[in-house]
C-alpha positions as CSV (number, residue, x, y, z in Angstrom):
1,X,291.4,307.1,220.4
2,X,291.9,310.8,222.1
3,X,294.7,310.9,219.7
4,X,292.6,310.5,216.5
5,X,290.0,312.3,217.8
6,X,292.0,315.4,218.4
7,X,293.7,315.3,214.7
8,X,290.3,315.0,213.3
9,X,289.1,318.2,215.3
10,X,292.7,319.7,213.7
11,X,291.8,319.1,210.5
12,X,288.3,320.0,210.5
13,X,289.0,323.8,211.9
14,X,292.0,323.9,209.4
15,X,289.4,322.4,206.6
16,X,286.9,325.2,207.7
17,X,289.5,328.0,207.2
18,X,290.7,326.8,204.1
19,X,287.0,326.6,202.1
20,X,286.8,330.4,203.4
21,X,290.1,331.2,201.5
22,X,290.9,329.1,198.6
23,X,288.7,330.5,196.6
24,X,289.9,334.4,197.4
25,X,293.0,336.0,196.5
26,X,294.8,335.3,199.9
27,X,296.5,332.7,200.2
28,X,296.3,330.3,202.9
29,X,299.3,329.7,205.5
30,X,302.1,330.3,202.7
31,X,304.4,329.3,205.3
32,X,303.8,325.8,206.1
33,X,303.8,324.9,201.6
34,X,306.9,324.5,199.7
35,X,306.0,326.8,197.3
36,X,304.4,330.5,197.9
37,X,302.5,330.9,194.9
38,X,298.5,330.7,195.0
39,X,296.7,328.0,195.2
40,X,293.2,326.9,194.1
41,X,292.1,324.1,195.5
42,X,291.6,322.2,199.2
43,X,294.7,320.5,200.3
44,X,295.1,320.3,203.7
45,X,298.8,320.7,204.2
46,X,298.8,318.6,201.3
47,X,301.2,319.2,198.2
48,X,298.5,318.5,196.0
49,X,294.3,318.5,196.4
50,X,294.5,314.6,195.2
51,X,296.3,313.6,198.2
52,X,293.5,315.0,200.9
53,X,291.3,312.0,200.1
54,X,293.1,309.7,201.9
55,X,293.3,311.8,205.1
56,X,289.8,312.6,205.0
57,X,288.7,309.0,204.7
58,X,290.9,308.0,207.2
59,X,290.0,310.6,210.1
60,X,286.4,310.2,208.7
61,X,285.9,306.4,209.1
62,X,288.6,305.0,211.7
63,X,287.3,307.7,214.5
64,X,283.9,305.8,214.4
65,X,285.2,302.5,213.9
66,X,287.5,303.2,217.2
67,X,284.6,304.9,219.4
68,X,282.9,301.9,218.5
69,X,285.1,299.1,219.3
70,X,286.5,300.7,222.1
71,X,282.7,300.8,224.1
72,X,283.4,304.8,224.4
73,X,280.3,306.4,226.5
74,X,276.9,307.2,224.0
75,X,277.7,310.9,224.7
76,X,281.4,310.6,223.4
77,X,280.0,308.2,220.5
78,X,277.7,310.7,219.2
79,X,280.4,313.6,219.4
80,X,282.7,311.7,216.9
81,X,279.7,310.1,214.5
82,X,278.8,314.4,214.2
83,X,282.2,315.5,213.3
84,X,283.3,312.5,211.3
85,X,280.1,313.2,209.2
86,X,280.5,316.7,209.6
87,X,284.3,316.2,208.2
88,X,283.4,313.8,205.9
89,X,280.4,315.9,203.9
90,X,281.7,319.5,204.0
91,X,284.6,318.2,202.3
92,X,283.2,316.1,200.0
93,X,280.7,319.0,198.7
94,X,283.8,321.7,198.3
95,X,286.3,319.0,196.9
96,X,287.2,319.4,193.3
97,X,289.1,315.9,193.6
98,X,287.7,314.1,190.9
99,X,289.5,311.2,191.8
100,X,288.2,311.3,195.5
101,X,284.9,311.7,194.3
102,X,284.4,309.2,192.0
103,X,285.7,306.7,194.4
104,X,283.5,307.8,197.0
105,X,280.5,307.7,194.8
106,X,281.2,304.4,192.7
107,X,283.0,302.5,195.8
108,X,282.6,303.8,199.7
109,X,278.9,304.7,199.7
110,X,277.9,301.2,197.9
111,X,280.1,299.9,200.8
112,X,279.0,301.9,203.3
113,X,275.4,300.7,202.6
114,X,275.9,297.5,202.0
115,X,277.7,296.8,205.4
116,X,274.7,299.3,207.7
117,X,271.8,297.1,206.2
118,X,273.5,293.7,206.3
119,X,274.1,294.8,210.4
120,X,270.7,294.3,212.1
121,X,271.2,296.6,215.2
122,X,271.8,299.6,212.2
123,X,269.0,298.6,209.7
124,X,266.9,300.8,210.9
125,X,269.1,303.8,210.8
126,X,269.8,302.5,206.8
127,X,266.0,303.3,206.1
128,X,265.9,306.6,208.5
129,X,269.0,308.0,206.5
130,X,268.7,306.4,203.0
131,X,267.1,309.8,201.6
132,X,270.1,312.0,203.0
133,X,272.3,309.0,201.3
134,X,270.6,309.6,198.2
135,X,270.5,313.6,198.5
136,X,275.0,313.2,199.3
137,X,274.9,311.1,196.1
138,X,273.1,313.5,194.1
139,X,275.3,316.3,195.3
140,X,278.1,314.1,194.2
141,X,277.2,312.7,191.2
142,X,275.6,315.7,188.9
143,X,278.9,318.0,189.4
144,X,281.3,315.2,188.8
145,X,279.2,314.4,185.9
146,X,279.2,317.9,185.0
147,X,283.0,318.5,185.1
148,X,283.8,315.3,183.5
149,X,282.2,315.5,180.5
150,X,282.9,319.5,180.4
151,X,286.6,319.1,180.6
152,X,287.1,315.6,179.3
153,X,289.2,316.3,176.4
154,X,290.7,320.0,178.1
155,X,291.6,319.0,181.6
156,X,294.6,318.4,182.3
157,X,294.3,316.0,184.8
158,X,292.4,313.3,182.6
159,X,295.5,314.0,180.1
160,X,298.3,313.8,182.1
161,X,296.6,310.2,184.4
162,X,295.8,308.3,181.2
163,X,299.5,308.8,179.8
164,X,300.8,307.9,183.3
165,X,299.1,304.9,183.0
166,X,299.7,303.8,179.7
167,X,303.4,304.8,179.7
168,X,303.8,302.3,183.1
169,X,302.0,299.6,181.1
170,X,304.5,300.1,178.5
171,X,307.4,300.1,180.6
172,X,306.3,297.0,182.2
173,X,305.8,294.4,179.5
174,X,309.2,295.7,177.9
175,X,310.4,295.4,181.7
176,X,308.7,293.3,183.1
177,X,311.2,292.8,186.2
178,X,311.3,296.8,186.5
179,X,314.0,299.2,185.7
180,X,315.1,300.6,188.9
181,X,315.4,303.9,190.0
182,X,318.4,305.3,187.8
183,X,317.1,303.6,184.4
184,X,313.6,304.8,185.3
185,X,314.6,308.6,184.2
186,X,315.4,307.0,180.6
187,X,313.2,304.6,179.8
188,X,310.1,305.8,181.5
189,X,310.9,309.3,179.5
190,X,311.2,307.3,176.2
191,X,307.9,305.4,176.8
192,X,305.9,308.5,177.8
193,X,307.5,310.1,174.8
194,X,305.8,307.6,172.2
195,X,302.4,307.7,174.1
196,X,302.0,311.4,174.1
197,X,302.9,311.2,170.4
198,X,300.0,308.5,169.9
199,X,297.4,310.3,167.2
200,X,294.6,308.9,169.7
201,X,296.0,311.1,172.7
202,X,296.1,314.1,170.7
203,X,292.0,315.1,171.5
204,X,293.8,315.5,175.5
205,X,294.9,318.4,177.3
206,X,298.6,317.0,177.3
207,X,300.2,320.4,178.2
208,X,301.5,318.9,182.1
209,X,302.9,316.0,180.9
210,X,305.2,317.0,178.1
211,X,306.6,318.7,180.9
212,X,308.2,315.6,182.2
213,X,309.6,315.2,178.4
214,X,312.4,317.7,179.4
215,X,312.5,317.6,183.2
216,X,313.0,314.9,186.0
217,X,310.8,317.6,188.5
218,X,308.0,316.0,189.2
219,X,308.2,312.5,187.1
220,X,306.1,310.1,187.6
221,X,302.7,308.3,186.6
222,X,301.1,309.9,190.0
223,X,300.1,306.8,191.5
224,X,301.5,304.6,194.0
225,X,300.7,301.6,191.8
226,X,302.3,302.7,188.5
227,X,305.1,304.1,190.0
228,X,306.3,300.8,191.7
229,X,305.3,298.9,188.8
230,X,308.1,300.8,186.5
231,X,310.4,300.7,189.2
232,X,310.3,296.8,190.4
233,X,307.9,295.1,188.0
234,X,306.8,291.7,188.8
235,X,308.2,291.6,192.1
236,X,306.0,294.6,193.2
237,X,303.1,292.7,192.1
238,X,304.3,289.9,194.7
239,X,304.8,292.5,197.0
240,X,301.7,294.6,196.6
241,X,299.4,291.5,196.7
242,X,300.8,290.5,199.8
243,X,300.6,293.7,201.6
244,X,297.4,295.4,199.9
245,X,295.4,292.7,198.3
246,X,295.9,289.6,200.8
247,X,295.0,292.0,204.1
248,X,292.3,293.3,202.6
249,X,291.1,289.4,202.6
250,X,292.3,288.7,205.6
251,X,290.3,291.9,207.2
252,X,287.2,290.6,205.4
253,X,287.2,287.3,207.2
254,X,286.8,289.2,210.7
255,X,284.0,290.9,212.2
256,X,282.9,294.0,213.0
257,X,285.7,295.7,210.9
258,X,283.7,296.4,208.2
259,X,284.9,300.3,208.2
260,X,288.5,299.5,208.7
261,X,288.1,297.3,205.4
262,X,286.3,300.0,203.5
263,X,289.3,302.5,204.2
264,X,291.7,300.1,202.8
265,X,289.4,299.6,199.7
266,X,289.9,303.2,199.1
267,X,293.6,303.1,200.1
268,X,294.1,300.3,197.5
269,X,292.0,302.0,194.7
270,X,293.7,305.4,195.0
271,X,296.3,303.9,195.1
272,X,295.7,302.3,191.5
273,X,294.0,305.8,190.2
274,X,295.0,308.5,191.2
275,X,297.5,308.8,194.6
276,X,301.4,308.3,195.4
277,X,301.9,307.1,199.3
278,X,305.8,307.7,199.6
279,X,304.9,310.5,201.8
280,X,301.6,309.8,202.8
281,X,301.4,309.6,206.6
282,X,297.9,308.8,207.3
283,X,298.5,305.9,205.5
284,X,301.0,303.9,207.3
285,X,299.9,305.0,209.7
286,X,296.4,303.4,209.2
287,X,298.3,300.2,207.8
288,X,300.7,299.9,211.2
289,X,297.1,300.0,213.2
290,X,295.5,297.4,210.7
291,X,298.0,295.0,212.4
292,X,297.2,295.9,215.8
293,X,293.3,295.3,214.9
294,X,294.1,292.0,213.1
295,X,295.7,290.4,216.3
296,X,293.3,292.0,219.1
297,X,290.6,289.9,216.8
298,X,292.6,287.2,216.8
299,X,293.1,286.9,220.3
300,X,289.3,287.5,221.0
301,X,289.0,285.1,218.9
302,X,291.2,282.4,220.5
């Protein structure tokens, strides 16, 4: 728990320093990114500001689930609930993830809610902090609405996500068994070729992705789902249920885990939208301490 406690701490101060100086011309600890060259945009050690979701859910949520379980002292509890929301909120109101955000506004706060008023010993502290709730929404939902139907059709991100998804889906039912790693420069190219050419993508900012047209740097569909889905096909699908979909079950059949199943609701959704995990720590790291959780329960169970 000390552990997690003390990363979240790390990333908060490093969080702080980094709001103060992405926005300026400095930029932030060159020396710890691969490359040099400015960058505008949160990403906490990060290669890219898509990838900080993940960590900020994780260090958000499990801290409190941990402090909880744990029966930490009510002074120690109340330390992590104020810098987990502390974490949690001052990056979700400078994060120009739009990925993050709309899955924190369409999936963890209807979770988040859901579980505090169906628990009786935190109803009241639903109704004492449902107007805050609201107000984090708010802040949420009018600049993502904003910046979404603003940059729809000139983003880049909207273009280059939509033909990573489609050229996947393409790849798959003509492969349905995958192609493999080698194959995959080919025949992923060839498929994302005849999408970007589509008449219907046309009205997209498509600039990043015919890119990958004439490069292997940086080729992919920039999601952990789509990705494995070109590479192994059907047999991902296998795999992924098993290791995503069926745990996520599994975790809803025990009690009092209700945060550690809303992280991996945002793990597996991310995961479909908008994040790759081959070098994710946070996340295997959470998953290796899901199985620790699920056989605790099970022996307290017994």
């Amino acid at each position: 728990m000390q552990a997690i406690f003390f990363v979240q701490l790390f990333l908060i101060i490093l969080l702080i320093f980094e709001v103060n100086v992405y926005k300026t011309n400095e930029v932030f600890l060159p020396f710890l990114h691969a490359s040099t060259e400015k960058y505008w945009r949160i990403r906490l050690l990060t290669y890219e500001a898509s990838w900080t979701g993940t960590i900020v859910i994780i260090f958000t949520l499990l801290p409190v689930y941990l402090v909880n379980s744990l029966n930490k002292q009510k002074s120690y509890k109340l330390l992590v609930f104020i810098t987990s929301a502390f974490f949690f909120l001052y990056y979700t109101i400078h994060s120009e993830s739009k990925g993050y955000l709309i899955l924190v506004l369409i999936a963890i706060l209807p979770m988040l809610l859901k579980q505090v008023y169906q628990n009786k010993k935190y109803r009241k502290y639903f109704y004492l902090s449902l107007i805050f709730i609201l107000m984090v929404a708010t802040i949420i939902y009018n600049p993502l609405k904003e910046e979404i139907s603003k940059h729809f059709n000139t983003s880049i991100t909207f273009g280059t996500r939509l033909s990573g998804y489609l050229a996947s889906l393409q790849t798959f039912i003509k492969n349905p068994f995958g192609v493999g790693f080698g194959a995959y420069l080919d025949i992923y190219v060839s498929n994302l070729r005849s999408i970007v050419n589509l008449d219907i993508m046309q009205q997209l900012n498509l600039n990043e992705i015919k890119q990958y047209l004439h490069s292997s740097n940086f080729l992919s569909s920039k999601t952990y789902f789509f990705d494995h889905l070109v590479f192994a096909g059907i047999p991902f699908l296998l795999f992924y249920y098993l290791f995503f979909i069926k745990r996520y079950n599994q975790l809803s059949k025990l009690k009092g885990v209700y945060l550690v199943k809303i992280i991996l609701a945002f793990l597996i959704l991310s995961s479909i939208t908008y994040t790759t995990f081959s070098i994710k720590y946070e996340v295997w790291f959470f998953l290796a301490i899901i199985d620790v959780i699920e056989k605790n329960k099970k022996l307290e169970d017994a």
